[in-house]
N, C-alpha and C positions, 0 to 999 in steps of 0.2 A: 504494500500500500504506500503509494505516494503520497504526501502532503504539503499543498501550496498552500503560503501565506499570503492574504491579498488584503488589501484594505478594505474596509468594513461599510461598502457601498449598497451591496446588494441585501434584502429585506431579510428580518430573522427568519426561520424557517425553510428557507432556499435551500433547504440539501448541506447546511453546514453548522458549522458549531461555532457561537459567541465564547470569547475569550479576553480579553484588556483590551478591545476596539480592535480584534482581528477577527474573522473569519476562517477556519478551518477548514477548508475543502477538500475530496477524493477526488483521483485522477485516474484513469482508467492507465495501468501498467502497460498494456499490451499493447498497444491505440498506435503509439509510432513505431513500435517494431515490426506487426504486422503491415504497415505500410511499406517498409524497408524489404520487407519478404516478399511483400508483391512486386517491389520493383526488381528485386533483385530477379524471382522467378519471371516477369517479363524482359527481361535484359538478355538472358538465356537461351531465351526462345526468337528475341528478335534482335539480338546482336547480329546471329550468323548470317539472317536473311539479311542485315542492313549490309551487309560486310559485301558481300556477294551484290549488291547492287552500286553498292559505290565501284566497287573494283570491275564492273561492267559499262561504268559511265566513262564521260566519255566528255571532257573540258576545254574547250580553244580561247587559246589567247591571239591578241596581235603587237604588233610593235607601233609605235603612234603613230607612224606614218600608214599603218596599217600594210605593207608590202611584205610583211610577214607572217606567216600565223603558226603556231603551235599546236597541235593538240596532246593530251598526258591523259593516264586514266584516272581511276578513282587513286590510286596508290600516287600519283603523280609523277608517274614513269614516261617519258617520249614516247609517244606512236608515231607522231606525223610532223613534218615540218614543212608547209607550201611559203614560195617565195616566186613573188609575182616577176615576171619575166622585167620589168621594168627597173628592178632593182638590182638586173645583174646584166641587164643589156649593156649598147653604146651608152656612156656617159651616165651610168647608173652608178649608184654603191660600191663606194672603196670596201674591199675585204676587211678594213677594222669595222665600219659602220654597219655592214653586213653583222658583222659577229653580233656586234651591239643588238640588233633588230632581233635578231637571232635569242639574244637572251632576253630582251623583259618580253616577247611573245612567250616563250618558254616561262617564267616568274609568273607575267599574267594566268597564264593555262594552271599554272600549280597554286596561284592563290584561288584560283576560281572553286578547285578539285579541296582545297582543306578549308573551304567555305561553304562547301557541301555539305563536306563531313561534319563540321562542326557543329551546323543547323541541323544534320539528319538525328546525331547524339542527343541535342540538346532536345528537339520532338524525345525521343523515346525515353531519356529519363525526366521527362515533364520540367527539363529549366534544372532540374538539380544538378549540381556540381560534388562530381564525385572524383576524387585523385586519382590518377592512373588509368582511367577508363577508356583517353583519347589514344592510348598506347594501344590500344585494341584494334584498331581502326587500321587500315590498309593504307 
């Protein structure tokens, strides 16, 4: 049995016990562990399936000029890199500026993919923040 002390607002009779202007109230013991068990046993069950749709997705970035795009998957691995012919034609993109393009398409693609994840987590444990759990994640 839990017992919270709360000030002495609520009317005698309410379910609690007068004492020197405090109130004694009970607190049901199990109330937020059984919450904890339900999320935990929903995590279980849709961890893998979320795992398994992020790692099938599928995120493009570009570079600002946009002559480059990236795409990564959910794990934010490279699959694909298009580079518009105008960017390596006549009088196109020096090989540094290139590279450049090259990487924030690639950065953009992989922040898009752990902004998936991040919102897909945050849906299934309802906003709660639990350590280690994005370690989970692809």
């Amino acid at each position: 049995m839990i017992l919270e002390w709360v000030s002495l607002r609520a009317r005698a009779g309410a379910g609690g016990h007068r004492r020197a202007g405090v109130e004694i109230r009970e607190k049901p013991v199990f109330g937020n562990i059984g919450m904890l068990m339900g999320l935990v046993n929903r995590l279980q069950t849709e961890l893998p399936k979320m795992r398994q749709r992020l790692e099938a997705a599928r995120f493009t970035g570009n570079s600002a000029g946009g002559e480059v795009s990236a795409t990564v998957n959910g794990k934010g691995q490279l699959v694909e890199v298009q580079i518009s012919p105008e960017a390596v034609g006549e009088g196109g993109t020096g090989g540094e500026a290139l590279a450049e393009m090259v990487k924030q398409a690639v950065a953009s693609a992989q922040a898009a993919a752990a902004e998936a994840a991040a919102a897909a987590l945050k849906e299934l444990t309802g906003g709660m923040n639990i350590p280690g759990l994005d370690a989970l994640l692809p």
